[in-house]
Biopython code that builds the backbone (N, CA, C, O; Angstrom):
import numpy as np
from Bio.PDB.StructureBuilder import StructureBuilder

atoms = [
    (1, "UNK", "N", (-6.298, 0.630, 6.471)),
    (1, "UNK", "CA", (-5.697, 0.493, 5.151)),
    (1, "UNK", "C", (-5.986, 1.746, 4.335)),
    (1, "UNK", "O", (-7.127, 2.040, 3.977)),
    (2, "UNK", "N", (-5.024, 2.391, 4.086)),
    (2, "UNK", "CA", (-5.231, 3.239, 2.962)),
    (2, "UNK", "C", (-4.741, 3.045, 1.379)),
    (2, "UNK", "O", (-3.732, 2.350, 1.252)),
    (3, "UNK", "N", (-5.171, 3.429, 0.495)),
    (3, "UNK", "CA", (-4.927, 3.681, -0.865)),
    (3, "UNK", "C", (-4.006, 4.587, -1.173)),
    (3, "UNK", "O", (-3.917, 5.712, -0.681)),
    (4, "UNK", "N", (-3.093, 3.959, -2.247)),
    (4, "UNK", "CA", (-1.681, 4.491, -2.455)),
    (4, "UNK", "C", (-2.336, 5.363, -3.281)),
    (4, "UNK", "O", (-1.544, 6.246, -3.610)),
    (5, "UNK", "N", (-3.529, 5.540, -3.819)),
    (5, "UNK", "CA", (-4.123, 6.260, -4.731)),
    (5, "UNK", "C", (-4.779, 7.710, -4.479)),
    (5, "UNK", "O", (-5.086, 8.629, -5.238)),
    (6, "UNK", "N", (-4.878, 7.482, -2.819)),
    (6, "UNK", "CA", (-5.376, 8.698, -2.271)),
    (6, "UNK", "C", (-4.284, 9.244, -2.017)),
    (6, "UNK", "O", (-3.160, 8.764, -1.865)),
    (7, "UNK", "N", (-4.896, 10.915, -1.950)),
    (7, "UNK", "CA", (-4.055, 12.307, -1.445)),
    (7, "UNK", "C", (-4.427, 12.837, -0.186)),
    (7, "UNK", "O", (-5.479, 13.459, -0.042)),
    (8, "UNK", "N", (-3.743, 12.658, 0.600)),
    (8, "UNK", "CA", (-3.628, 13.903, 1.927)),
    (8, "UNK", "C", (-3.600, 14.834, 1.442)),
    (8, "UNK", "O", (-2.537, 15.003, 0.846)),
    (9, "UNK", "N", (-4.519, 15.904, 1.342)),
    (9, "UNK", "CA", (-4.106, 17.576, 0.977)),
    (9, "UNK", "C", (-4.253, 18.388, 2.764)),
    (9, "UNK", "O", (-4.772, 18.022, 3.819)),
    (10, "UNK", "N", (-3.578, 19.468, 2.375)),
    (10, "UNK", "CA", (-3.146, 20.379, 3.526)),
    (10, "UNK", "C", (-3.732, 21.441, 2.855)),
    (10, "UNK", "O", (-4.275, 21.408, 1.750)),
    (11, "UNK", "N", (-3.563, 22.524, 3.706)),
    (11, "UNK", "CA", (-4.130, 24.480, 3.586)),
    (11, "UNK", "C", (-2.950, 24.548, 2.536)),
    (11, "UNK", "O", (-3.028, 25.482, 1.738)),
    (12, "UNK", "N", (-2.026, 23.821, 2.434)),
    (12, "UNK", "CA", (-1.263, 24.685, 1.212)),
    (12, "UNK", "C", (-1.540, 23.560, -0.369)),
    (12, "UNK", "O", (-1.454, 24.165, -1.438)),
    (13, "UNK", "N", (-1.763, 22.456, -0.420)),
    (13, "UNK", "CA", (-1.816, 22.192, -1.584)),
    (13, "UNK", "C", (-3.709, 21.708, -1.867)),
    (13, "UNK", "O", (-3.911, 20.814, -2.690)),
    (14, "UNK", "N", (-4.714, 22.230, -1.283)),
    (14, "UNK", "CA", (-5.651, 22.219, -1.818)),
    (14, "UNK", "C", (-6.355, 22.724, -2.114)),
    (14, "UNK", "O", (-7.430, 22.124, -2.121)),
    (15, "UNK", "N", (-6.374, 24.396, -2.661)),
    (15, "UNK", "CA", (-6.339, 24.766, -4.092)),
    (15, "UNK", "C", (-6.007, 24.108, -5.084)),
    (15, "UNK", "O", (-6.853, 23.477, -5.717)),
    (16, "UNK", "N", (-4.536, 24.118, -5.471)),
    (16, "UNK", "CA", (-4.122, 23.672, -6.317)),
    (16, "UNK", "C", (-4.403, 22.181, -7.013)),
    (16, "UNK", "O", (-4.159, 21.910, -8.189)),
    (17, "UNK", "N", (-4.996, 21.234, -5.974)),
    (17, "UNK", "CA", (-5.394, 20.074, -6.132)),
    (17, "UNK", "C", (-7.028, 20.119, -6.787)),
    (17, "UNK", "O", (-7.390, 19.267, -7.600)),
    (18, "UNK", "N", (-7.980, 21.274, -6.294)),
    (18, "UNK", "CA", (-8.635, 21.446, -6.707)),
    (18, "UNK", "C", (-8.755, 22.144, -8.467)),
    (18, "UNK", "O", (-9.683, 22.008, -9.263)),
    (19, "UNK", "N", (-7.607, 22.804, -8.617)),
    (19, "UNK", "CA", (-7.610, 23.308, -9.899)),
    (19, "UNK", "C", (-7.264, 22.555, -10.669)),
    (19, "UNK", "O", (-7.875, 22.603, -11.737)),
    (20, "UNK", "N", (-6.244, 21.596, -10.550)),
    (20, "UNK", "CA", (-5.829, 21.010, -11.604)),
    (20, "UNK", "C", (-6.063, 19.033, -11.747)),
    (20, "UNK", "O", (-5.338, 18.083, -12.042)),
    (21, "UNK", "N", (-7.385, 19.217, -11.372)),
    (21, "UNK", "CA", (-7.848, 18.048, -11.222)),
    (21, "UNK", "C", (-9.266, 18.146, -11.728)),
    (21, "UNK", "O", (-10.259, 18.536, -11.113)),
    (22, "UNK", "N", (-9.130, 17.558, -13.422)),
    (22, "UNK", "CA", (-11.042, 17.079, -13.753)),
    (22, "UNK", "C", (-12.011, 17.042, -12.703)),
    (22, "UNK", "O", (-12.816, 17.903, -12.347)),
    (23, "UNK", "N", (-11.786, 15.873, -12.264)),
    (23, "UNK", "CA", (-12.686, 15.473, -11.428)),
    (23, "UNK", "C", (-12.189, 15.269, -10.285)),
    (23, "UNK", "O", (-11.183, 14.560, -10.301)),
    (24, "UNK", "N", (-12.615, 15.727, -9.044)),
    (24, "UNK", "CA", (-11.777, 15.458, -7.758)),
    (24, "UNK", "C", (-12.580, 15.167, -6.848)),
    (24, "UNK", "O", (-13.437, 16.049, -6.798)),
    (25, "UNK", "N", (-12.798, 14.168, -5.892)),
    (25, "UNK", "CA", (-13.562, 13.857, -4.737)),
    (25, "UNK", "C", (-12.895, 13.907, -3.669)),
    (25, "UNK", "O", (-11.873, 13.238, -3.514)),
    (26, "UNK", "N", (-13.464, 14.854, -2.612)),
    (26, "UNK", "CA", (-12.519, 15.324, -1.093)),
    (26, "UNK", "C", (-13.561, 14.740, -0.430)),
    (26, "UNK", "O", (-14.685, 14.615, -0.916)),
    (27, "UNK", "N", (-13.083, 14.207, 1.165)),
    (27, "UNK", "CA", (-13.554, 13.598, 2.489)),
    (27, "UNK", "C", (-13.035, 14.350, 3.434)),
    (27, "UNK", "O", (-12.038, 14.138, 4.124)),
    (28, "UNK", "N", (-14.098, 15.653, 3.429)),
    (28, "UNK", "CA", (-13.630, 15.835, 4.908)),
    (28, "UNK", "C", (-13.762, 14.951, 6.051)),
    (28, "UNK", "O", (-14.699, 14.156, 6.132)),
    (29, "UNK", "N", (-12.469, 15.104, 7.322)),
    (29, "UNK", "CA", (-12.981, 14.165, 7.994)),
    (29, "UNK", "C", (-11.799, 13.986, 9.273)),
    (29, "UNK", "O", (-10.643, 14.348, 9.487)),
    (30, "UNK", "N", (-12.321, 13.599, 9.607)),
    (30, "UNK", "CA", (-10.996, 13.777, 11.529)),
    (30, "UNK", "C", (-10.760, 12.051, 11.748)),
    (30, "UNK", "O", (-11.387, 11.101, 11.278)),
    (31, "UNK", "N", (-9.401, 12.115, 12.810)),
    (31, "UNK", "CA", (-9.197, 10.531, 13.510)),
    (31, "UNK", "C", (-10.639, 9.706, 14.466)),
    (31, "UNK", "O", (-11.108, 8.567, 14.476)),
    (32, "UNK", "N", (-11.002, 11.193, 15.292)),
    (32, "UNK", "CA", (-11.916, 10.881, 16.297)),
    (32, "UNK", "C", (-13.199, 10.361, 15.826)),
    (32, "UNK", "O", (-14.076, 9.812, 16.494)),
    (33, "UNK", "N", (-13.166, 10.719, 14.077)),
    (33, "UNK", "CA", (-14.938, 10.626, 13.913)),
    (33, "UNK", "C", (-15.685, 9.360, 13.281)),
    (33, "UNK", "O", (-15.591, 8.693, 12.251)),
    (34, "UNK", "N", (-16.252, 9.374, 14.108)),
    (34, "UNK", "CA", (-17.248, 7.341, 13.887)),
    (34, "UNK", "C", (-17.523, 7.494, 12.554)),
    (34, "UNK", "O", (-17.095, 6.750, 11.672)),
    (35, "UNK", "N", (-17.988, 8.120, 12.448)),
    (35, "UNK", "CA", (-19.108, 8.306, 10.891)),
    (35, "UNK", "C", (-17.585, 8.053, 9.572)),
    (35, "UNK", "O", (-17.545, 7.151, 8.735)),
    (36, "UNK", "N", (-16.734, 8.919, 9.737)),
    (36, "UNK", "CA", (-15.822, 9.031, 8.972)),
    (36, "UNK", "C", (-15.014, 7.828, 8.588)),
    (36, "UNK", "O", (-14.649, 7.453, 7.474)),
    (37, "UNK", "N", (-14.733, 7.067, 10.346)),
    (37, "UNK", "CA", (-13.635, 5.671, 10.169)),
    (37, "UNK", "C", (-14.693, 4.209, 9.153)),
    (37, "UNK", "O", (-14.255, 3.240, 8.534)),
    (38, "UNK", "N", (-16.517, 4.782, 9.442)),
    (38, "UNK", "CA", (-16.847, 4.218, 8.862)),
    (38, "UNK", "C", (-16.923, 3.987, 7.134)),
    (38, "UNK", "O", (-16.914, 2.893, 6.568)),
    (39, "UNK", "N", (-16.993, 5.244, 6.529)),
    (39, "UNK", "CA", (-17.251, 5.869, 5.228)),
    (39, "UNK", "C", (-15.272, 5.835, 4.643)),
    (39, "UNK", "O", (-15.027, 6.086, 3.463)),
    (40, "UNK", "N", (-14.124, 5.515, 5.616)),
    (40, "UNK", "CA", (-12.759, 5.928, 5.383)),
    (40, "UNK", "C", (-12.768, 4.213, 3.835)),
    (40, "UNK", "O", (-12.172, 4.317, 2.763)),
    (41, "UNK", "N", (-13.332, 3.326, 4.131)),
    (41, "UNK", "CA", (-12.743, 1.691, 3.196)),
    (41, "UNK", "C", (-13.429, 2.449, 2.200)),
    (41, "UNK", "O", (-12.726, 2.799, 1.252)),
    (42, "UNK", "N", (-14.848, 2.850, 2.179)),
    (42, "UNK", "CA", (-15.358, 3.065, 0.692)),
    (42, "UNK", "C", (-14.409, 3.881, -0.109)),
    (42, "UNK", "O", (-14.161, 3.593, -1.280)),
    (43, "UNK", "N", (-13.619, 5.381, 0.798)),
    (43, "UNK", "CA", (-12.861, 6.079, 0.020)),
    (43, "UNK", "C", (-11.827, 5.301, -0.693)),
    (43, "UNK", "O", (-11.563, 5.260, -1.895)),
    (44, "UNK", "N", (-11.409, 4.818, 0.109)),
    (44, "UNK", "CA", (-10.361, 3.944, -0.577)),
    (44, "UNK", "C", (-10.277, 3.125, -1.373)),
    (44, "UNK", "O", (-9.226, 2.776, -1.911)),
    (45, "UNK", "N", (-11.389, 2.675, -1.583)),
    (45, "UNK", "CA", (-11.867, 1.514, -2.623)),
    (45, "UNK", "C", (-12.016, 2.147, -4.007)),
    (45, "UNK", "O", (-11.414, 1.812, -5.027)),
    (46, "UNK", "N", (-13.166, 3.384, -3.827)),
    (46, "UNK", "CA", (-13.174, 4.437, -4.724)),
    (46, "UNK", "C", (-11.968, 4.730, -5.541)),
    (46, "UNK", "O", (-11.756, 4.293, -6.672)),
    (47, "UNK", "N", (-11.154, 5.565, -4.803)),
    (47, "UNK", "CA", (-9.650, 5.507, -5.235)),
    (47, "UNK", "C", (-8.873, 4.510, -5.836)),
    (47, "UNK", "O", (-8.517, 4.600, -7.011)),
    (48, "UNK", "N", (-8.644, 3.759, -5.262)),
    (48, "UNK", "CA", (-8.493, 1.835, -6.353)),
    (48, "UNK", "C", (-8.819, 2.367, -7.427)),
    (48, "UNK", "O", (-8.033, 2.732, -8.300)),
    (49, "UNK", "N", (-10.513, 2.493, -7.461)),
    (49, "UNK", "CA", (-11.353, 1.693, -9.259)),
    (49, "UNK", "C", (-11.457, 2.567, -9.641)),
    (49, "UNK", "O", (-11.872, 2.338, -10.777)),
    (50, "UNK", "N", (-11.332, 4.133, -9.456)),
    (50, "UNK", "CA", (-11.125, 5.227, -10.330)),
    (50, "UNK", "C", (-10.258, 5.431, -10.542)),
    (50, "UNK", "O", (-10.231, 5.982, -11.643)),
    (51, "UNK", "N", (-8.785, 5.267, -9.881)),
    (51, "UNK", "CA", (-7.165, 5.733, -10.309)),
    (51, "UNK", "C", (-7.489, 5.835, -11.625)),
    (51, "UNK", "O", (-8.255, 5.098, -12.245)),
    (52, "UNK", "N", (-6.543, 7.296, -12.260)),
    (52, "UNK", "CA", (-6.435, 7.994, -13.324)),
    (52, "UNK", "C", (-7.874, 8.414, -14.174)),
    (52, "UNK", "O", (-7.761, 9.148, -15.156)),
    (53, "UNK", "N", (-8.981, 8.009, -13.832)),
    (53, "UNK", "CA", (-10.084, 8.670, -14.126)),
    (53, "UNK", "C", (-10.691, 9.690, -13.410)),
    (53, "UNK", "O", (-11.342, 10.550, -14.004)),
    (54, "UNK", "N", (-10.531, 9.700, -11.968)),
    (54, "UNK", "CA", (-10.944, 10.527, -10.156)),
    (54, "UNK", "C", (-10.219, 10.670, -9.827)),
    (54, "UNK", "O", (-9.697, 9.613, -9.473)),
    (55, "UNK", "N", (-9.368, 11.900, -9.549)),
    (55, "UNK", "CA", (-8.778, 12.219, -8.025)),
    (55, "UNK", "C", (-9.510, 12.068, -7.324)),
    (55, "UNK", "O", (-10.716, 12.073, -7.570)),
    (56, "UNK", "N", (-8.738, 11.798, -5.683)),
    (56, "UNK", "CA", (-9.689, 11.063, -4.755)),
    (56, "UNK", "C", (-8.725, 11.906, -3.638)),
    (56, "UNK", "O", (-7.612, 12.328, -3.950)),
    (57, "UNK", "N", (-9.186, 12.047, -2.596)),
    (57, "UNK", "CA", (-8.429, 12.925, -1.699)),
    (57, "UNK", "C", (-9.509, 13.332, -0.331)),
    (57, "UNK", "O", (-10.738, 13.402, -0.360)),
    (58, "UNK", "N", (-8.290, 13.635, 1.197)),
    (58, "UNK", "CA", (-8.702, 13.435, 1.928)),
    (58, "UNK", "C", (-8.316, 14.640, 2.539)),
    (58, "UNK", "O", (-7.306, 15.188, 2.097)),
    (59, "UNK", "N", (-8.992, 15.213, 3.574)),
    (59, "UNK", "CA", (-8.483, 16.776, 4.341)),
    (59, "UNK", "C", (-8.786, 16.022, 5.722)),
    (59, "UNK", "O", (-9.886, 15.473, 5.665)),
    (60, "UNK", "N", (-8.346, 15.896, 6.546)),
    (60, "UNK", "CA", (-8.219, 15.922, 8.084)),
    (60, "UNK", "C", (-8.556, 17.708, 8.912)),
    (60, "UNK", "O", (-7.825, 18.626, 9.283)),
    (61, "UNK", "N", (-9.569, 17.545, 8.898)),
    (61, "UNK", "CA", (-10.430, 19.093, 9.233)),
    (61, "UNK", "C", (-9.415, 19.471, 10.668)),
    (61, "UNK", "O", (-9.277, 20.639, 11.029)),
    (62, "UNK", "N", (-8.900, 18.577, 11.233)),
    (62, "UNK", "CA", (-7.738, 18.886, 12.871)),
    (62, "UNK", "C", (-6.206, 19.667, 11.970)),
    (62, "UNK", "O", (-5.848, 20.826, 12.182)),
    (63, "UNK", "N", (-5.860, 19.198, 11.487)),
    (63, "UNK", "CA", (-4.912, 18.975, 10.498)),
    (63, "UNK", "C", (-4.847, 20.589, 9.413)),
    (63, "UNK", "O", (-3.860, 21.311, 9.271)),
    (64, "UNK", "N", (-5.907, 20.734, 8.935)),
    (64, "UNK", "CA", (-6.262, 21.589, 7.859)),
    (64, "UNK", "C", (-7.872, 22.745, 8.246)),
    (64, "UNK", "O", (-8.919, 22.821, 7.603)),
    (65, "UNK", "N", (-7.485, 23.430, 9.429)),
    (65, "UNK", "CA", (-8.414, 24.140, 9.798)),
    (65, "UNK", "C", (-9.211, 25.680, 8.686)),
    (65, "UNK", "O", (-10.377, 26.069, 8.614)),
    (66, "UNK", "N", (-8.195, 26.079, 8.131)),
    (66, "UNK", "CA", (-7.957, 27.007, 7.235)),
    (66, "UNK", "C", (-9.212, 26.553, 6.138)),
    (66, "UNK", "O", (-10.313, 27.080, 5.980)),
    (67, "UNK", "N", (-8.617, 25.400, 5.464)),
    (67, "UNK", "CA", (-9.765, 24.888, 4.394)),
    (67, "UNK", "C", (-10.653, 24.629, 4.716)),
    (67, "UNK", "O", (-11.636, 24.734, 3.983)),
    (68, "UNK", "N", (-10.733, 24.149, 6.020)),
    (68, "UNK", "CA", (-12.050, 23.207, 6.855)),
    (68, "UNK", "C", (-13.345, 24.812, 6.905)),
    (68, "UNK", "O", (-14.483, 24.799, 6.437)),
    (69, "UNK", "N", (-12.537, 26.217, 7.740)),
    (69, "UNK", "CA", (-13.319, 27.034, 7.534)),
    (69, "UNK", "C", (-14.157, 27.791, 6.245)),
    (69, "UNK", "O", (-15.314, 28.202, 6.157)),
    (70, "UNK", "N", (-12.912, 27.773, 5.213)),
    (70, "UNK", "CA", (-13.343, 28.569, 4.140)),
    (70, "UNK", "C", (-14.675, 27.793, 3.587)),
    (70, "UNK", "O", (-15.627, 28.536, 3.347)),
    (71, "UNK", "N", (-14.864, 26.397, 3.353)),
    (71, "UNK", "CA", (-15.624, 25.460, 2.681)),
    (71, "UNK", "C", (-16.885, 25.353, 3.908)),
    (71, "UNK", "O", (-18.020, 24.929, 3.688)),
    (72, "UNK", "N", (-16.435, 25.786, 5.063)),
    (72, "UNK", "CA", (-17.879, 25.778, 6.068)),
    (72, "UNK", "C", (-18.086, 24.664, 6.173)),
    (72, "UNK", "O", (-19.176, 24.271, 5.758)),
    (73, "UNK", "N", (-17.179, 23.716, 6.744)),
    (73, "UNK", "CA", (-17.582, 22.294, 7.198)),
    (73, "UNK", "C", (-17.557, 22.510, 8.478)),
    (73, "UNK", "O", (-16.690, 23.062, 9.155)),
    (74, "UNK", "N", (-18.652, 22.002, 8.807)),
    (74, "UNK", "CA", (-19.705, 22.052, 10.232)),
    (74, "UNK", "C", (-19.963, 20.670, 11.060)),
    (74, "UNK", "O", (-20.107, 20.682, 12.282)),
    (75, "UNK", "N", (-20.016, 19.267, 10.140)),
    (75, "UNK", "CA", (-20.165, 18.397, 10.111)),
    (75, "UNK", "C", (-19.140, 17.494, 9.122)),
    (75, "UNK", "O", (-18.875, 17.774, 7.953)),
    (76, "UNK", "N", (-18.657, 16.400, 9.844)),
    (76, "UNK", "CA", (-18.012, 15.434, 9.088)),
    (76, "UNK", "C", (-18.356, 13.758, 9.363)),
    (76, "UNK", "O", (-18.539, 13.217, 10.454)),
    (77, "UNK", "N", (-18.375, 13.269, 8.295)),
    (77, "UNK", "CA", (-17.663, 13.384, 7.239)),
    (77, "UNK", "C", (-18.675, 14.553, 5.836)),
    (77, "UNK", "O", (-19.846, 14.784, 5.537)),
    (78, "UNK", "N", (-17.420, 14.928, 5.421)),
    (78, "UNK", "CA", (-18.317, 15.918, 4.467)),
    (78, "UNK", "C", (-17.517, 15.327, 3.224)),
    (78, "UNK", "O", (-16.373, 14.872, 3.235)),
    (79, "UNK", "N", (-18.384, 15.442, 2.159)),
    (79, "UNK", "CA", (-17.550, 14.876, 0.552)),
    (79, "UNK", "C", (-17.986, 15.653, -0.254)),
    (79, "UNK", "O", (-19.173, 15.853, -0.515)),
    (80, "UNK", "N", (-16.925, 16.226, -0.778)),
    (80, "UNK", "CA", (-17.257, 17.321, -1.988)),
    (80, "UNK", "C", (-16.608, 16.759, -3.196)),
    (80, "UNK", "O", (-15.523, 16.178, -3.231)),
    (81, "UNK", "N", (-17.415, 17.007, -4.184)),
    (81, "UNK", "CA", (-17.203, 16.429, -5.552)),
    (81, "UNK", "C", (-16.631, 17.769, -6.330)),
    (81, "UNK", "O", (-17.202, 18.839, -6.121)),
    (82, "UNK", "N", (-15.554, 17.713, -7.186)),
    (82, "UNK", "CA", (-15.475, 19.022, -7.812)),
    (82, "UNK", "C", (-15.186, 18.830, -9.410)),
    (82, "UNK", "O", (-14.430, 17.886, -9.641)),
    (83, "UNK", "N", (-15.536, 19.376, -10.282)),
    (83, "UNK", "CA", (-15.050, 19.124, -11.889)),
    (83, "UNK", "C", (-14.963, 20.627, -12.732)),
    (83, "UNK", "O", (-15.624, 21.562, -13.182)),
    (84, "UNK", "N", (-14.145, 20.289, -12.630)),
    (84, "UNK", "CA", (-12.743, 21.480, -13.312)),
    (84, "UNK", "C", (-12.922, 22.459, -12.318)),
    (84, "UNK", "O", (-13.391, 23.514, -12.744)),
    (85, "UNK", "N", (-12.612, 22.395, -10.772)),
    (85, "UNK", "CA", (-12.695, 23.222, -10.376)),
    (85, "UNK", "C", (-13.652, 23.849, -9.846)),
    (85, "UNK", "O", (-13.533, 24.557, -8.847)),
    (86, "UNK", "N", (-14.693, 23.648, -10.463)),
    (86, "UNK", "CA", (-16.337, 23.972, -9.889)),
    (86, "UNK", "C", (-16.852, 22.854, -8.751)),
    (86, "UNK", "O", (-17.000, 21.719, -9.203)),
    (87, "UNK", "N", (-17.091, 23.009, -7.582)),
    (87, "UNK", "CA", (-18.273, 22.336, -6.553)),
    (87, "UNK", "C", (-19.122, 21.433, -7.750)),
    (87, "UNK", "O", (-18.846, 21.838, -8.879)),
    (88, "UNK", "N", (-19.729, 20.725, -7.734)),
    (88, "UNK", "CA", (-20.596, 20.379, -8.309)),
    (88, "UNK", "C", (-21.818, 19.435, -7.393)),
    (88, "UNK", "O", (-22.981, 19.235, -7.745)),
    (89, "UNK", "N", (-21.139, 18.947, -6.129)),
    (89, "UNK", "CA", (-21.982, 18.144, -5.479)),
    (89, "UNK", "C", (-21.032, 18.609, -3.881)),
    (89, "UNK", "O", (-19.928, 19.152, -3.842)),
    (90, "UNK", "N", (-21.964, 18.148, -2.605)),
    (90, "UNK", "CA", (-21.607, 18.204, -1.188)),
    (90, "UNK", "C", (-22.523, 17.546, -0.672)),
    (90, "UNK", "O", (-23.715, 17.677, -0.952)),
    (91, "UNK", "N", (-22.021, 16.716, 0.194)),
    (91, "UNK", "CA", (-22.661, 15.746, 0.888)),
    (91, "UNK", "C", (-22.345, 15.962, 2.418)),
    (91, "UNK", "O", (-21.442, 16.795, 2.504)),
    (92, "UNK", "N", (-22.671, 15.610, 3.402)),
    (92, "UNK", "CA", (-22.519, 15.506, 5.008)),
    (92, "UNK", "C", (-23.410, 13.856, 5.540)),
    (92, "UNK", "O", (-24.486, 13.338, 5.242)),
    (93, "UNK", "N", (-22.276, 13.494, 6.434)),
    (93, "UNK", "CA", (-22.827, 11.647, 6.950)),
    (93, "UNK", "C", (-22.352, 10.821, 5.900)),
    (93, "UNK", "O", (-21.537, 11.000, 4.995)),
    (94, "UNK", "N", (-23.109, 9.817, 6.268)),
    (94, "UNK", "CA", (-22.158, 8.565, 5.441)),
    (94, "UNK", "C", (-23.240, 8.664, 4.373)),
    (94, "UNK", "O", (-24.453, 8.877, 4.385)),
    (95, "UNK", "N", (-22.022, 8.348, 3.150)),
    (95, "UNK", "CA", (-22.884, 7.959, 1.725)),
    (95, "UNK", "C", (-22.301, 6.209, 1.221)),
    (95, "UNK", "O", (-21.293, 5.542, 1.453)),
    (96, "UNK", "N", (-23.457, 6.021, 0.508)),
    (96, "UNK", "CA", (-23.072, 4.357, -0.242)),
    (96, "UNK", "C", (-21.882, 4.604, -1.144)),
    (96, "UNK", "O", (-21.407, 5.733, -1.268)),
    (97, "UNK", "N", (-21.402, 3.538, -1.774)),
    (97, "UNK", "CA", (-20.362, 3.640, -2.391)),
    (97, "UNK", "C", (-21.206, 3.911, -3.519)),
    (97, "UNK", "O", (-21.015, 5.002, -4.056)),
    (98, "UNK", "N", (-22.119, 3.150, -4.017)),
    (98, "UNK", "CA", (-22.858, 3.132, -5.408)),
    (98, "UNK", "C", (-23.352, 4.613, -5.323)),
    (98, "UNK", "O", (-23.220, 5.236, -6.377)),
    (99, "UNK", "N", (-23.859, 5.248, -4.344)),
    (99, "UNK", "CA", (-24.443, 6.687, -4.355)),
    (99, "UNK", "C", (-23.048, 7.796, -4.847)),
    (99, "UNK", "O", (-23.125, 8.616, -5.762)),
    (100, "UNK", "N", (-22.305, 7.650, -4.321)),
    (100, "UNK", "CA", (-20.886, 8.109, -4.580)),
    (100, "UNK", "C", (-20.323, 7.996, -6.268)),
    (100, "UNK", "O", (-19.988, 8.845, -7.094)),
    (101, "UNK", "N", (-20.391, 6.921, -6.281)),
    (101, "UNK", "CA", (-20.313, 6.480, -7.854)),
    (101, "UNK", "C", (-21.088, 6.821, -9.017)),
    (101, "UNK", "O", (-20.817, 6.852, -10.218)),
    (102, "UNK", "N", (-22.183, 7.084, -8.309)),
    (102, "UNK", "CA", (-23.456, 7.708, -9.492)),
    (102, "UNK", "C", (-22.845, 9.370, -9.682)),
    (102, "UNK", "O", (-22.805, 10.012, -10.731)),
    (103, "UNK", "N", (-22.378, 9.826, -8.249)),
    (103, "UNK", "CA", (-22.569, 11.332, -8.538)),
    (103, "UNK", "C", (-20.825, 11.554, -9.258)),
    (103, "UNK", "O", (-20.766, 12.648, -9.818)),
    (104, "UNK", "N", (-19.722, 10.908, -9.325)),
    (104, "UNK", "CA", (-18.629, 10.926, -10.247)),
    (104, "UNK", "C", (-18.854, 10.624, -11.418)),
    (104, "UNK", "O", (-17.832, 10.742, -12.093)),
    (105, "UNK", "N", (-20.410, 10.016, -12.435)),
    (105, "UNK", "CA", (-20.275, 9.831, -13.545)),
    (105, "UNK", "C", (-20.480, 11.087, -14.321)),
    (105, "UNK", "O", (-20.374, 11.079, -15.547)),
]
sb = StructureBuilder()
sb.init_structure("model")
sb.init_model(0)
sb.init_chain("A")
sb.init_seg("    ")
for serial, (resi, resn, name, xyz) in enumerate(atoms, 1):
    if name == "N":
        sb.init_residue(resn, " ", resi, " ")
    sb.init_atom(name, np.array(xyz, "f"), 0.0, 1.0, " ", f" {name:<3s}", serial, name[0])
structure = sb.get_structure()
């Protein structure tokens, strides 16, 4: 199940998703990866109860190699928090939803 609320971004629209988004939370993350299919409901849930307060958004590191390198993801699932544009948080492995939620306030 995914969230009509989440974004697929690609090498071409995530910059731009990153710039013009307050607050934005990305999941790096692949089909193949355990850790990821596990951590994939929280994103989505996330997305739900933040719509129009969080962008919420997803990169498929198979999919989007370009971004996957520049950002140096090594490990997935990786979640980067960004506000106005600035990094502000990065995570690697599974995080709680409530841990997730603390670091978007």
């Amino acid at each position: 199940m995914s969230s009509h609320h989440l974004l697929q971004l690609t090498d071409a629209s995530f910059n731009q998703t990153v710039a013009s988004s307050p607050i934005l939370l990305v999941d790096f993350w692949a089909p193949w990866c355990g850790p990821c299919k596990m951590i994939g409901p929280v994103i989505d849930e996330i997305a739900e109860e933040l719509a129009g307060k969080v962008t919420v958004a997803k990169v498929n590191v198979d999919d989007c190699p370009a971004i996957a390198a520049e950002h140096r993801i090594s490990a997935i699932p990786t979640i980067m928090i960004f506000r106005d544009g600035q990094l502000v948080d990065r995570s690697t492995g599974l995080a709680s939803k409530a841990g997730l939620l603390e670091k978007l306030k």
